[in-house]
Biotite code that builds the C-alpha atoms (Angstrom):
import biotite.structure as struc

atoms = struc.array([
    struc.Atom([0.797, -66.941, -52.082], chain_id="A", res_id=1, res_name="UNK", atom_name="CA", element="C"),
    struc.Atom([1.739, -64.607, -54.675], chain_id="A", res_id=2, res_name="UNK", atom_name="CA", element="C"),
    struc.Atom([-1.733, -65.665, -56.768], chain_id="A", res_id=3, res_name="UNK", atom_name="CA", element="C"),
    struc.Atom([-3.599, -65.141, -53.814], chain_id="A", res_id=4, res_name="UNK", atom_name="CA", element="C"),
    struc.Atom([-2.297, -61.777, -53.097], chain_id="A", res_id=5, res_name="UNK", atom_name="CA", element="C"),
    struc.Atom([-2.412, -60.596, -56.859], chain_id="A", res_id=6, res_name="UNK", atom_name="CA", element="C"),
    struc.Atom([-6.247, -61.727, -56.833], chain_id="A", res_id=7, res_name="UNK", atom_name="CA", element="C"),
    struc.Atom([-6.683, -59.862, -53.706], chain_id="A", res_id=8, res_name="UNK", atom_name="CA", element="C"),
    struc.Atom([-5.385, -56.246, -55.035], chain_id="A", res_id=9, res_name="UNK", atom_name="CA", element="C"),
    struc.Atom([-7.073, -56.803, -58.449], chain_id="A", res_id=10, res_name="UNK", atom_name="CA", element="C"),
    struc.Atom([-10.375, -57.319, -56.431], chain_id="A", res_id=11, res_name="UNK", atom_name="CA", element="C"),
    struc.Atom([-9.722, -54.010, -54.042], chain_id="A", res_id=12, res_name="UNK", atom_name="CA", element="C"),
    struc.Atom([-9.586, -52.057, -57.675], chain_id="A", res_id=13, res_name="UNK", atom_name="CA", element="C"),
    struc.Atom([-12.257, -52.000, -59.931], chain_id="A", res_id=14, res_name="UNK", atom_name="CA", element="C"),
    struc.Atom([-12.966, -48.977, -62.245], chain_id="A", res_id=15, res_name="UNK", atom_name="CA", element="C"),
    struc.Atom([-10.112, -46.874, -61.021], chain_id="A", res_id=16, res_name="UNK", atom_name="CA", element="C"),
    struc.Atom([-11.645, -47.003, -57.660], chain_id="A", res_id=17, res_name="UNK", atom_name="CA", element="C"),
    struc.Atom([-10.320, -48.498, -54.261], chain_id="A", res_id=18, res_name="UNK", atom_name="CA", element="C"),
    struc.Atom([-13.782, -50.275, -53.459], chain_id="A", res_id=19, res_name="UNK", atom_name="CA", element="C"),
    struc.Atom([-12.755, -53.124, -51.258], chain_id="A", res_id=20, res_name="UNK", atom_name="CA", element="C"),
    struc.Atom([-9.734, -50.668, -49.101], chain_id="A", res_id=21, res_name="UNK", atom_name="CA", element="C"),
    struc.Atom([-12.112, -47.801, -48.432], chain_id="A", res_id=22, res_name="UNK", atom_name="CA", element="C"),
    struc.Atom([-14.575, -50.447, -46.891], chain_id="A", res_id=23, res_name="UNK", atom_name="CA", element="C"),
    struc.Atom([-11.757, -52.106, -44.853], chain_id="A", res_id=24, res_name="UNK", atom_name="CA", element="C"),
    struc.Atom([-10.361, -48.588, -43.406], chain_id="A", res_id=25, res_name="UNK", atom_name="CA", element="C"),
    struc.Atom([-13.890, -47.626, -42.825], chain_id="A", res_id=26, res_name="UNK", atom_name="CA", element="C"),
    struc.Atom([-14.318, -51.115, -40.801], chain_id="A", res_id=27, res_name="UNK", atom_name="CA", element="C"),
    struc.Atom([-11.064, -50.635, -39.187], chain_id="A", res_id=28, res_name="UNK", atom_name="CA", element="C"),
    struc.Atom([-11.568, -47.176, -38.027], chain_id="A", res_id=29, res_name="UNK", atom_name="CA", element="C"),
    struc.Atom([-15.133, -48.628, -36.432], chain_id="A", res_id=30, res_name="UNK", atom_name="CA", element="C"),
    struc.Atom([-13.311, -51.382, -34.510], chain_id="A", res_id=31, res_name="UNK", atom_name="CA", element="C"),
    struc.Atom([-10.505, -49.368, -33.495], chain_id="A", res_id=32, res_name="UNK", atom_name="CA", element="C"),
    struc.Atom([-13.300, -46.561, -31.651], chain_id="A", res_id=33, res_name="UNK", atom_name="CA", element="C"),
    struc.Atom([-15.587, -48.917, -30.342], chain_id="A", res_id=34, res_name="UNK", atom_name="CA", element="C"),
    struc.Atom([-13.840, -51.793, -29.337], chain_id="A", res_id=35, res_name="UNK", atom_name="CA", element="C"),
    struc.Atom([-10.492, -50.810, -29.408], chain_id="A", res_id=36, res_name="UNK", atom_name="CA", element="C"),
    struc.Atom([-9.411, -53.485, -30.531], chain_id="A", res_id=37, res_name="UNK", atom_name="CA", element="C"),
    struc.Atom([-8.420, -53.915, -35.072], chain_id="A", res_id=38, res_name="UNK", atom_name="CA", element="C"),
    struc.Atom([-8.587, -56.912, -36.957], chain_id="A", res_id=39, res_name="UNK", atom_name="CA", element="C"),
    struc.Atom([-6.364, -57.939, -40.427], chain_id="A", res_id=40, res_name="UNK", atom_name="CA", element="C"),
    struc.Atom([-4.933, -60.439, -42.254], chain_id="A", res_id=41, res_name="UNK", atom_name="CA", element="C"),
    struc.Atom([-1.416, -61.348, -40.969], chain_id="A", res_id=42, res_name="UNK", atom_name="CA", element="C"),
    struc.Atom([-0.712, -63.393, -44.448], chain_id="A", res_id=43, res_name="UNK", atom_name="CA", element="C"),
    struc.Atom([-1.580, -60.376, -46.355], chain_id="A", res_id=44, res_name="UNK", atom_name="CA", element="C"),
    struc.Atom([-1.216, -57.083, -43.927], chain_id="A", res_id=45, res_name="UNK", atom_name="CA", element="C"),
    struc.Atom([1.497, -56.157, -41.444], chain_id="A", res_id=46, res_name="UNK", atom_name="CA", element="C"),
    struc.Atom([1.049, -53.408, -38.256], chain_id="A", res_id=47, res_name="UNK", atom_name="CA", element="C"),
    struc.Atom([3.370, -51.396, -37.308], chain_id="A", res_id=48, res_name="UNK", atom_name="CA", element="C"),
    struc.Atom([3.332, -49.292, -33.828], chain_id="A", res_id=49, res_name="UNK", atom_name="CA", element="C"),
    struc.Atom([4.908, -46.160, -34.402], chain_id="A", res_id=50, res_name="UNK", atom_name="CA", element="C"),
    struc.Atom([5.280, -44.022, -31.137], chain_id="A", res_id=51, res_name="UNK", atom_name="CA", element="C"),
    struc.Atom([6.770, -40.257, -31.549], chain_id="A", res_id=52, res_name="UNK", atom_name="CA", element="C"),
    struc.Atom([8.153, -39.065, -27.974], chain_id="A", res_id=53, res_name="UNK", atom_name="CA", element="C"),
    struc.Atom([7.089, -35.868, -27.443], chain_id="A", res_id=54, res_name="UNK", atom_name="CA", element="C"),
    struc.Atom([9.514, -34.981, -23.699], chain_id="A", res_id=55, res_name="UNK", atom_name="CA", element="C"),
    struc.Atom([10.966, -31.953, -25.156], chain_id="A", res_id=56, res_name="UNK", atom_name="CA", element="C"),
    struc.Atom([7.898, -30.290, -26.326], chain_id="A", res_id=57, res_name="UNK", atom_name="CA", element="C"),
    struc.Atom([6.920, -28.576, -23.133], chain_id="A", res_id=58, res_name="UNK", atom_name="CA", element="C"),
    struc.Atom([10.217, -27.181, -22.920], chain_id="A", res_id=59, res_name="UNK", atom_name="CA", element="C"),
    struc.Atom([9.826, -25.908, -26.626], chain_id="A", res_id=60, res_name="UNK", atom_name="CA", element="C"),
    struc.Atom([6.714, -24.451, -26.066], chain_id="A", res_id=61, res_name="UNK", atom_name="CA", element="C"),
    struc.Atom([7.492, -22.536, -22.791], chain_id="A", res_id=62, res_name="UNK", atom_name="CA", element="C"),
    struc.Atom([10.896, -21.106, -24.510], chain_id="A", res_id=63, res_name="UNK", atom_name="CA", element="C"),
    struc.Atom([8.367, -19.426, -27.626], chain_id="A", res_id=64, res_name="UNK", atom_name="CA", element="C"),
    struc.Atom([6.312, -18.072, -24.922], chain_id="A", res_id=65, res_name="UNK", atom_name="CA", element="C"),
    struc.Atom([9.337, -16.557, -23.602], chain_id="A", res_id=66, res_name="UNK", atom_name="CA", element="C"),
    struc.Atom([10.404, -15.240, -26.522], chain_id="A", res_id=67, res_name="UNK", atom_name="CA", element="C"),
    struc.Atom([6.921, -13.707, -27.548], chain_id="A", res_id=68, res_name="UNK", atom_name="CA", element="C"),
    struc.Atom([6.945, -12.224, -23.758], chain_id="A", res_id=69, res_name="UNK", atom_name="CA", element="C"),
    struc.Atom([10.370, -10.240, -24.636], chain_id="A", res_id=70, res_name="UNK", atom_name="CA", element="C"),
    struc.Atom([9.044, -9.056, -27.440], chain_id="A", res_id=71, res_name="UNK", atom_name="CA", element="C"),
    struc.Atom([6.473, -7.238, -26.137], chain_id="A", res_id=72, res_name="UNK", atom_name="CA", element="C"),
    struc.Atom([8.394, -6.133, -23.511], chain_id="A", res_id=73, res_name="UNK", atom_name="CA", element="C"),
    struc.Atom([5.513, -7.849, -21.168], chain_id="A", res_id=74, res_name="UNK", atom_name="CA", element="C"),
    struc.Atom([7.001, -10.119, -18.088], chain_id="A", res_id=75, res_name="UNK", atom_name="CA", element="C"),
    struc.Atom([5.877, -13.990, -18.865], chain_id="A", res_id=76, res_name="UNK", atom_name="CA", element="C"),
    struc.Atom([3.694, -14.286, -15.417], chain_id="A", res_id=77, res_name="UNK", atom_name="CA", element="C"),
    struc.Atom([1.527, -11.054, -16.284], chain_id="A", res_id=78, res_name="UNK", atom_name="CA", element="C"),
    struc.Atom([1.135, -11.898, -20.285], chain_id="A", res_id=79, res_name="UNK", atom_name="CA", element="C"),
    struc.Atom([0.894, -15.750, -19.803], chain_id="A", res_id=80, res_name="UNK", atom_name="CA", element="C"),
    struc.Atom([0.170, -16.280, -16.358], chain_id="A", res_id=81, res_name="UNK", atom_name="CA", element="C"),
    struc.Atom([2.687, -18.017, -15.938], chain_id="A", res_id=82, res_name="UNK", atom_name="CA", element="C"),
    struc.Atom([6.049, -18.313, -13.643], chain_id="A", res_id=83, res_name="UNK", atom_name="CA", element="C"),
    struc.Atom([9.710, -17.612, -14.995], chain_id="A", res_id=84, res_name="UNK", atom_name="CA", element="C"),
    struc.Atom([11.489, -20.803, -15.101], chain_id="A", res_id=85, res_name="UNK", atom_name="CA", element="C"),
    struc.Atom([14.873, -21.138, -12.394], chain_id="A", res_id=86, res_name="UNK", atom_name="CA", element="C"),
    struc.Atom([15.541, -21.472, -8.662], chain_id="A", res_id=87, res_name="UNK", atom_name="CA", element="C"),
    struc.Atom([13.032, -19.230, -6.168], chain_id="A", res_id=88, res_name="UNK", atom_name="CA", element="C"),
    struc.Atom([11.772, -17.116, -9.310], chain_id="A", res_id=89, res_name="UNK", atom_name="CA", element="C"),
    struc.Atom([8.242, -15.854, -8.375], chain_id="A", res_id=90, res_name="UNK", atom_name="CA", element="C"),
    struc.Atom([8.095, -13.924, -11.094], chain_id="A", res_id=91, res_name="UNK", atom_name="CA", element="C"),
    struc.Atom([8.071, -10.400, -8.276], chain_id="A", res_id=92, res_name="UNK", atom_name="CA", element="C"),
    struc.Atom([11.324, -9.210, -9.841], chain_id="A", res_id=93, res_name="UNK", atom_name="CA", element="C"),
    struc.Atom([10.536, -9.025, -13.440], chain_id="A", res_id=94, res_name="UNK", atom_name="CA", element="C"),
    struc.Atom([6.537, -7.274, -12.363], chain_id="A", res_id=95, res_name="UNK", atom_name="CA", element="C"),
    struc.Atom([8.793, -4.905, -10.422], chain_id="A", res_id=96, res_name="UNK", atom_name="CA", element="C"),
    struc.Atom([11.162, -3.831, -13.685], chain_id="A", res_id=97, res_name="UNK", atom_name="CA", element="C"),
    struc.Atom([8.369, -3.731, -15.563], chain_id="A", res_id=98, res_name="UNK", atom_name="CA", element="C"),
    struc.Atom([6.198, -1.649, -13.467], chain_id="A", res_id=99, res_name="UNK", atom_name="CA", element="C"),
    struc.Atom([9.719, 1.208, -13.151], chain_id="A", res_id=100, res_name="UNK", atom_name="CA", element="C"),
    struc.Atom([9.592, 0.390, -16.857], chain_id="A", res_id=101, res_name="UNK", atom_name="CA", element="C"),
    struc.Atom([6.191, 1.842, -17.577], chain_id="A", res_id=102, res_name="UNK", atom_name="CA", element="C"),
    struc.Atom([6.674, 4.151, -14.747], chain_id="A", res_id=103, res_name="UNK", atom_name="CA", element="C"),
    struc.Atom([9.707, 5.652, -16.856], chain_id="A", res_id=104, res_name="UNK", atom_name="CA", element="C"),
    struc.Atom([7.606, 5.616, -20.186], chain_id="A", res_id=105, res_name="UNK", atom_name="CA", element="C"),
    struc.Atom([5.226, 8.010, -18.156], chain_id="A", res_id=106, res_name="UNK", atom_name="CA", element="C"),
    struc.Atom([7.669, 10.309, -17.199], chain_id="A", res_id=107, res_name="UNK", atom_name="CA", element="C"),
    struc.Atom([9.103, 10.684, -20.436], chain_id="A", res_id=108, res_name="UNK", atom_name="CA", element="C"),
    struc.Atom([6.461, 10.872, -22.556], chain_id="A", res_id=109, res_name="UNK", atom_name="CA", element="C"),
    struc.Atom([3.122, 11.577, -20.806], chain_id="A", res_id=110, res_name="UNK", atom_name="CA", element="C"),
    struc.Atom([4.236, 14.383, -18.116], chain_id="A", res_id=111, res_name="UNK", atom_name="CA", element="C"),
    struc.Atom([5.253, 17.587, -20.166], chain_id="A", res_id=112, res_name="UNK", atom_name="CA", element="C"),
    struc.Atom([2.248, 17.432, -22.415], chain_id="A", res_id=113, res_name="UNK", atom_name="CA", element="C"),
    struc.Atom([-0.538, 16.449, -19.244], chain_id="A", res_id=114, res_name="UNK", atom_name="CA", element="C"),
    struc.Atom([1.481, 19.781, -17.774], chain_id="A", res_id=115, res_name="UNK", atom_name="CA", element="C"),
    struc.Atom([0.964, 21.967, -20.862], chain_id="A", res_id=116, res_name="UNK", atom_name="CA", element="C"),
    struc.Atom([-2.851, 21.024, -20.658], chain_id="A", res_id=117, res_name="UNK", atom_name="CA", element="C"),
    struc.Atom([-2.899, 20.967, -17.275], chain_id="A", res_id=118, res_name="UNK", atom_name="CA", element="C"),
    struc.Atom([-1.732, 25.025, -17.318], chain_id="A", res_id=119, res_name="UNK", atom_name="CA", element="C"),
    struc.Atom([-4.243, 25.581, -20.701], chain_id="A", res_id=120, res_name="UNK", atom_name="CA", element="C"),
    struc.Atom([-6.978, 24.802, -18.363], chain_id="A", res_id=121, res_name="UNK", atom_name="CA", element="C"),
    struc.Atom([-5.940, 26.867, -15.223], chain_id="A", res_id=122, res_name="UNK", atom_name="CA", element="C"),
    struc.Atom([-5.742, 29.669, -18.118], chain_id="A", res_id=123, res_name="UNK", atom_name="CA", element="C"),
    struc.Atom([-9.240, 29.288, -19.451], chain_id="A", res_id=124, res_name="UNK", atom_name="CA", element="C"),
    struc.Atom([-11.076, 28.852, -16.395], chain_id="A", res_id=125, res_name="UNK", atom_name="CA", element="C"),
    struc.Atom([-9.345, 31.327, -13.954], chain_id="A", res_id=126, res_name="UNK", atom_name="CA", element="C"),
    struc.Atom([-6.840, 33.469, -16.248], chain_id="A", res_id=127, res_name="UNK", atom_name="CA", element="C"),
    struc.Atom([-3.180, 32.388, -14.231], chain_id="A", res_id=128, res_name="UNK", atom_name="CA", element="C"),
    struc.Atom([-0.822, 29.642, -13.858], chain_id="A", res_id=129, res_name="UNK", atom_name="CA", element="C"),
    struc.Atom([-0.458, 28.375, -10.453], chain_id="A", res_id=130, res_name="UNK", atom_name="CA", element="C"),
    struc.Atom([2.779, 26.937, -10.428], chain_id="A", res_id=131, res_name="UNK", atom_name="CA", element="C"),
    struc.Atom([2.330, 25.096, -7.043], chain_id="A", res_id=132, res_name="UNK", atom_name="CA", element="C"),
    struc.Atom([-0.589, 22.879, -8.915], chain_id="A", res_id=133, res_name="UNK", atom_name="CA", element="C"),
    struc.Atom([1.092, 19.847, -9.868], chain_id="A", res_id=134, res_name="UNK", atom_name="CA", element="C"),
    struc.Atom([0.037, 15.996, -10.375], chain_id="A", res_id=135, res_name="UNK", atom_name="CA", element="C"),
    struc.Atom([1.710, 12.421, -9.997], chain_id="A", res_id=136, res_name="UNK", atom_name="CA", element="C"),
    struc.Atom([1.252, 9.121, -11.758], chain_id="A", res_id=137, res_name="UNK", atom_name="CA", element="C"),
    struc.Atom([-0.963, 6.303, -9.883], chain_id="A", res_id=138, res_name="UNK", atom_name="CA", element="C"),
    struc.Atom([1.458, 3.645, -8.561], chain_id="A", res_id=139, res_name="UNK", atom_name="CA", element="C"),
    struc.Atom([0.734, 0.492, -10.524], chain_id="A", res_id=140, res_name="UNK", atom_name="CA", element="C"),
    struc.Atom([1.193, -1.851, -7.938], chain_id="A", res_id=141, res_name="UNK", atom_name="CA", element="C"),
    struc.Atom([0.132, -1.905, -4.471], chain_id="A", res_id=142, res_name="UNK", atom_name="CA", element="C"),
    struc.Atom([3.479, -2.835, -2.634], chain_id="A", res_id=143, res_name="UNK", atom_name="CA", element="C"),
    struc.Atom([4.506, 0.603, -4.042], chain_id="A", res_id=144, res_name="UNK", atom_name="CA", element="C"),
    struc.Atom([1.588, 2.144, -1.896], chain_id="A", res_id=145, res_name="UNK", atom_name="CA", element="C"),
    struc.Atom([2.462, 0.423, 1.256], chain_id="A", res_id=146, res_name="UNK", atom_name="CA", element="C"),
    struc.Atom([5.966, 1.169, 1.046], chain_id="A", res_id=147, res_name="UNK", atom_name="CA", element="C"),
    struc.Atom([4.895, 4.676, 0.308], chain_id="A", res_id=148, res_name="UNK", atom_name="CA", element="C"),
    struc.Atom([2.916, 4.740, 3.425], chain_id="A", res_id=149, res_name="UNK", atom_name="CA", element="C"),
    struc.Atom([5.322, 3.444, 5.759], chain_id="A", res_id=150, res_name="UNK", atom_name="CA", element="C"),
    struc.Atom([7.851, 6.086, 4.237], chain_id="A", res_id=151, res_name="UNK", atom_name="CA", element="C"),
    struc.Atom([5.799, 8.846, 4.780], chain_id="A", res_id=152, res_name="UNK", atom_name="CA", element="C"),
    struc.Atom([4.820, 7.357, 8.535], chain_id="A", res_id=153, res_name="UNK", atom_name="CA", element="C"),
    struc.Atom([8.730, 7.006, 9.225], chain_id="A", res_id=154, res_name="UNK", atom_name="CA", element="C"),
    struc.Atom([9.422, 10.839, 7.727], chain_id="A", res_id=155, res_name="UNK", atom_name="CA", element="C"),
    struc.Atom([6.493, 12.211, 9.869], chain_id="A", res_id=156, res_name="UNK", atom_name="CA", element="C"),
    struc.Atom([7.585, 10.324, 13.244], chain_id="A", res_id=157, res_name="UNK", atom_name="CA", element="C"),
    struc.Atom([10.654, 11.420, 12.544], chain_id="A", res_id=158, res_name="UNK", atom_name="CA", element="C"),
    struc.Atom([9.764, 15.314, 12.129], chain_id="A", res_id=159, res_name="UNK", atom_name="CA", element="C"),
    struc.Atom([7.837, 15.039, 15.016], chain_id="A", res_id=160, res_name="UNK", atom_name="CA", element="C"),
    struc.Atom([10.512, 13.942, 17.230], chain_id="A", res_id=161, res_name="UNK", atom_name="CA", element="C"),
    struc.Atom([12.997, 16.769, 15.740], chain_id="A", res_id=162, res_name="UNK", atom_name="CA", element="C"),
    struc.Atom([10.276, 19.070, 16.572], chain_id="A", res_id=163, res_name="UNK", atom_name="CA", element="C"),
    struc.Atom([9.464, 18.159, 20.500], chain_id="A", res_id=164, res_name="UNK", atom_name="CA", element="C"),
    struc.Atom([13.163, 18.091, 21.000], chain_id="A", res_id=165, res_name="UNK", atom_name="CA", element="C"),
    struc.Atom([13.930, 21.595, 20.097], chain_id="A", res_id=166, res_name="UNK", atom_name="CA", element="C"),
    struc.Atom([15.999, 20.596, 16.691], chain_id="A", res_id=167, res_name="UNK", atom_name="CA", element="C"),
    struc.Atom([14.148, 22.196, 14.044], chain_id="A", res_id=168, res_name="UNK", atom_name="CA", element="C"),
    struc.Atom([11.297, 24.098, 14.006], chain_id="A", res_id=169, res_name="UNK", atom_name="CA", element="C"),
    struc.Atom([7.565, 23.501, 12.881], chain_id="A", res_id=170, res_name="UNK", atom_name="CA", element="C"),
    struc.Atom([8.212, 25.829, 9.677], chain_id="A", res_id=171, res_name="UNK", atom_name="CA", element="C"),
    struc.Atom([11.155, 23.762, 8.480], chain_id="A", res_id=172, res_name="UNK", atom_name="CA", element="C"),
    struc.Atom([9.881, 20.919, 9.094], chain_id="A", res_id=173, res_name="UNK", atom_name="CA", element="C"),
    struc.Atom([7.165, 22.119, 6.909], chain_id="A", res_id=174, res_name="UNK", atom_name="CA", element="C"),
    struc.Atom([9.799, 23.415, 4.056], chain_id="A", res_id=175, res_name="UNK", atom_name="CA", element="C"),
    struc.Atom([10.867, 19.678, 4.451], chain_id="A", res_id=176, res_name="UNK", atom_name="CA", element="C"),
    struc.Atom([7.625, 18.476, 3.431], chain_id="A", res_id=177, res_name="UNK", atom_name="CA", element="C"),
    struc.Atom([7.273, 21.003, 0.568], chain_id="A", res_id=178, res_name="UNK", atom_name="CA", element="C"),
    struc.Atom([9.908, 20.581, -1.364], chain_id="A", res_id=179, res_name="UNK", atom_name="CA", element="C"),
    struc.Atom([9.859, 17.004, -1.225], chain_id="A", res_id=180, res_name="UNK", atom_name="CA", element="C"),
    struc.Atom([8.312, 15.707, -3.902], chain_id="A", res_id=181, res_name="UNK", atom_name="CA", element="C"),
    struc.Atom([7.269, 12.189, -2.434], chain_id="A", res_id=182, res_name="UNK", atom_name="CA", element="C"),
    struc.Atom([5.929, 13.457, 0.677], chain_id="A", res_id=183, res_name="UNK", atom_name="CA", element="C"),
    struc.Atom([2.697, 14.052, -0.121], chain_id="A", res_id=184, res_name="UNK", atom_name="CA", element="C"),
    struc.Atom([2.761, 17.671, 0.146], chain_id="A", res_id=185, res_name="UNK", atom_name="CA", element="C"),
    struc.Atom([4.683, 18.818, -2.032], chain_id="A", res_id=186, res_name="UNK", atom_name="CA", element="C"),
    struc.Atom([1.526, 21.372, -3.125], chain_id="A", res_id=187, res_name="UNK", atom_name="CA", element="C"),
    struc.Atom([0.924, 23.162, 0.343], chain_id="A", res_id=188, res_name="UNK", atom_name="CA", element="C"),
    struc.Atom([2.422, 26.722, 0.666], chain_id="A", res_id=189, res_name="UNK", atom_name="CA", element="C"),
    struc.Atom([5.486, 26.155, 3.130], chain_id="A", res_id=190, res_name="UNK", atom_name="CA", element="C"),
    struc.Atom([5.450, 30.354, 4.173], chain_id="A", res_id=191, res_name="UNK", atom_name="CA", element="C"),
    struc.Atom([1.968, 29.945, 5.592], chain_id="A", res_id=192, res_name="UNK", atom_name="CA", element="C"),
    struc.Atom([2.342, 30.031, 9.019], chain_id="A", res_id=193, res_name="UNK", atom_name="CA", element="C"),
    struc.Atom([0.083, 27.766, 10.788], chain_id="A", res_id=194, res_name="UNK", atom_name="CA", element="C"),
    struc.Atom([-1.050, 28.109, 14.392], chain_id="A", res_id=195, res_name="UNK", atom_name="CA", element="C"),
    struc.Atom([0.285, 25.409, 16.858], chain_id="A", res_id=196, res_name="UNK", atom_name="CA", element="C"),
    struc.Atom([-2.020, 23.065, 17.795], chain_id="A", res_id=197, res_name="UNK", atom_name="CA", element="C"),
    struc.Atom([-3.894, 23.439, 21.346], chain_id="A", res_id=198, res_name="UNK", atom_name="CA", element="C"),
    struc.Atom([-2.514, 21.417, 23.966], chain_id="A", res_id=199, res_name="UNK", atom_name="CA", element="C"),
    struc.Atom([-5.499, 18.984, 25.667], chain_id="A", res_id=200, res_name="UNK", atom_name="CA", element="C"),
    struc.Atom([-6.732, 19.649, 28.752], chain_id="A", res_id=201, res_name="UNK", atom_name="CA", element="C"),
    struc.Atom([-6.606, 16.821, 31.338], chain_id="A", res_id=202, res_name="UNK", atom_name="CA", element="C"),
    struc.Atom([-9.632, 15.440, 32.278], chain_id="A", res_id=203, res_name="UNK", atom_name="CA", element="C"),
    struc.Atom([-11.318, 16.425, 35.796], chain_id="A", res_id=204, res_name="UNK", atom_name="CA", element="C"),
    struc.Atom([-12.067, 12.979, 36.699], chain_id="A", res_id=205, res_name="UNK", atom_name="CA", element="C"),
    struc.Atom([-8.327, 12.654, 36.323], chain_id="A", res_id=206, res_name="UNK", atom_name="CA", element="C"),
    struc.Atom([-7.037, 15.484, 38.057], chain_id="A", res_id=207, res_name="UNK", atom_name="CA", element="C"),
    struc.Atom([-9.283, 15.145, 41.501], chain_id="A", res_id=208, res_name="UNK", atom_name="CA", element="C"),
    struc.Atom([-7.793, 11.392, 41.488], chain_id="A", res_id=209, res_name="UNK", atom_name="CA", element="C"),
    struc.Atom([-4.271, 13.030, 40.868], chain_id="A", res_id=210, res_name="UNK", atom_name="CA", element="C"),
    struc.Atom([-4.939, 15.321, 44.014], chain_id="A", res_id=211, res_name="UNK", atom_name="CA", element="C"),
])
């Protein structure tokens, strides 16, 4: 046995070159993708089927994505498209922090100087400041608008019913408005007086059937 394998290895080299292995691997490597199936010599080779288990890996992976996330300070769902990880996590809460995140970033950095250029431009193109002029940021996300909305519907049903009932009148509910600064209207001159609003006549059809 020991001849027979010494004869074999001396006829694989031959001028410092593996001439007999290469064609075996190449042979192999044919079998193995076209049939699937690999053929040796079990006096003079041994297989071995080596099998890595790769469970944890999608764990691993997730956690660097994770990681990379919090380091740009993006949430995992908007950078990655994908979910948080835990029980009923949707990913809503971390959108919303970020979104009063970059909200906060625009306060602090982006308002005084759009203001300063803001009043440059009022002075080049009519020569005064009007302080009443004033902007707000877009909301990023549109649950912010809707909520807005229904705010501002509440706040105006609300006037409105203060109003009819004799509680405040139609120029403080107007100063209300003014200086709020999430109304809407915080821009509109609250000592104009405004005329009330004609009351609608009742149709004739209507009143003949009421007589």
């Amino acid at each position: 046995m020991a001849s027979k394998e010494a004869e074999r290895q001396a006829a694989k080299w031959k001028n410092g070159k593996w001439y007999e292995m290469d064609t075996e691997k190449a042979h192999v490597r044919f079998c193995l993708h076209n049939f699937r199936a690999e053929v040796v010599d079990k006096e003079a080779e041994a297989i071995e089927n080596v099998s890595s288990p790769i469970s944890g890996v999608t764990d691993i992976v997730k956690q660097q994505m994770e990681i990379v996330s919090a380091m740009f300070g993006e949430p995992t769902v908007k950078l990655w498209g994908m979910t948080p990880g835990g029980f009923n996590s949707t990913g809503e809460a971390d959108m919303k922090n970020h979104y009063d995140h970059v909200h906060a970033m625009q306060e602090r950095i982006l308002r005084e100087p759009l203001e300063y250029v803001i009043k440059l431009l009022q002075l080049n193109s009519t020569g005064a400041v009007d302080d009443a002029l004033s902007f707000e940021f877009v909301p990023l996300s549109d649950e912010d608008q809707d909520l807005k909305a229904r705010v501002n519907k509440t706040t105006a049903d609300t006037y409105a019913t203060l109003i009819d009932r004799g509680v405040i009148t139609g120029a403080e509910a107007r100063m209300a408005l003014a200086n709020d600064p999430e109304s809407g209207f915080a821009n509109i001159d609250a000592d104009e007086e405004i005329e009330p609003p004609e009351m609608a006549l009742p149709m004739e059809g209507v009143e003949n059937e009421s007589e």
